[in-house]
N, C-alpha and C positions, 0 to 999 in steps of 0.2 A: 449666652453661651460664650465660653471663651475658646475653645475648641474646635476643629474643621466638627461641621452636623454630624458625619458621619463619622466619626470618630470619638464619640463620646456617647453617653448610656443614656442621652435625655429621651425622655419618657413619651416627653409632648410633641410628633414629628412638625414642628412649625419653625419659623423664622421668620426674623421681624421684619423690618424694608432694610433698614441699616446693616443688616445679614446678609439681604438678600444682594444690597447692592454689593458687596465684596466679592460675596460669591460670583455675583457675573463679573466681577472684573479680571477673575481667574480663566472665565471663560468653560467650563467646565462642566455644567449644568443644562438641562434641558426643559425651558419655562414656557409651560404650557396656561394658557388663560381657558381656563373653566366654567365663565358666567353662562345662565342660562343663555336661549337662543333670543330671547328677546331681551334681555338688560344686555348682549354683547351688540345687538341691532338698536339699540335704541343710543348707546354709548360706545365704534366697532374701536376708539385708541385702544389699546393695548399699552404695557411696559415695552419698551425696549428689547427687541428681538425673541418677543412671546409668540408663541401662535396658539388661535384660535381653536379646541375640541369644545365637541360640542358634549357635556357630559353623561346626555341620557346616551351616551353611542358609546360611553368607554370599552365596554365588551372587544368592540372592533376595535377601537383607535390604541388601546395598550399592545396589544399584538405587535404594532409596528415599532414599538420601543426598543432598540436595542438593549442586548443584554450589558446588563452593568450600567446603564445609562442613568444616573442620578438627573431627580426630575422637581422641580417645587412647580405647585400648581396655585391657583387666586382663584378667585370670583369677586363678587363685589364686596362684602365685609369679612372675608375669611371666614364664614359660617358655616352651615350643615352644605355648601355646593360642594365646597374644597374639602374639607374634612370629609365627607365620603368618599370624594373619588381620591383622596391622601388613602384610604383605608381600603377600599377596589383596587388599588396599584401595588399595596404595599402583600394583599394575598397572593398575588400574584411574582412577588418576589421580585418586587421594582424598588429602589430606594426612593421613595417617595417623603415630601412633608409639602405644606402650604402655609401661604405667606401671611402670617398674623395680621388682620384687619383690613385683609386683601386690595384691591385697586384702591379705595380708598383711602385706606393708610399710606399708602404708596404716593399717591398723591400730593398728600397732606406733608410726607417727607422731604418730599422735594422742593 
């Protein structure tokens, strides 16, 4: 993407770590880590200024999202954890995407 996320017509709501990291360097964004309750207990680091949802609880925890609050979420390979609750946030009328290849792409970037 060459483009702010939200401002362009991409299809796929994801971002890569190289994305991701700009975006927080704007500061502007709300990064939430998504891994199960036991891959975030077995592994609790996070990215940099992520917090912890637990994702079988999103029902409750998107309520507290402010409105307008642009949001990228992870889990451990950016697979079916993140992609759904990308997809739970986004019915809900959240600007959601999650981070291609999740914590461990992240990782691996750094």
């Amino acid at each position: 993407m060459s483009k702010n996320l939200w401002e362009t017509d991409h299809v796929e709501p994801s971002v890569s770590p190289e994305e991701l990291k700009k975006i927080l360097e704007k500061g502007s964004v709300l990064l939430l880590d998504v891994r199960r309750k036991a891959d975030y207990d077995a592994d609790p680091g996070t990215i940099p200024g992520a917090a912890w949802r637990n994702p079988e609880q999103v029902e409750a925890w998107s309520q507290e999202i402010p409105k307008g609050q642009r949001v990228v979420v992870y889990c451990v390979k950016g697979g079916s954890v993140s992609q759904s609750i990308t997809a739970a946030l986004a019915k809900k009328d959240i600007q959601a995407c999650y981070l291609q290849g999740g914590l461990k792409a992240w990782k691996e970037s750094s």
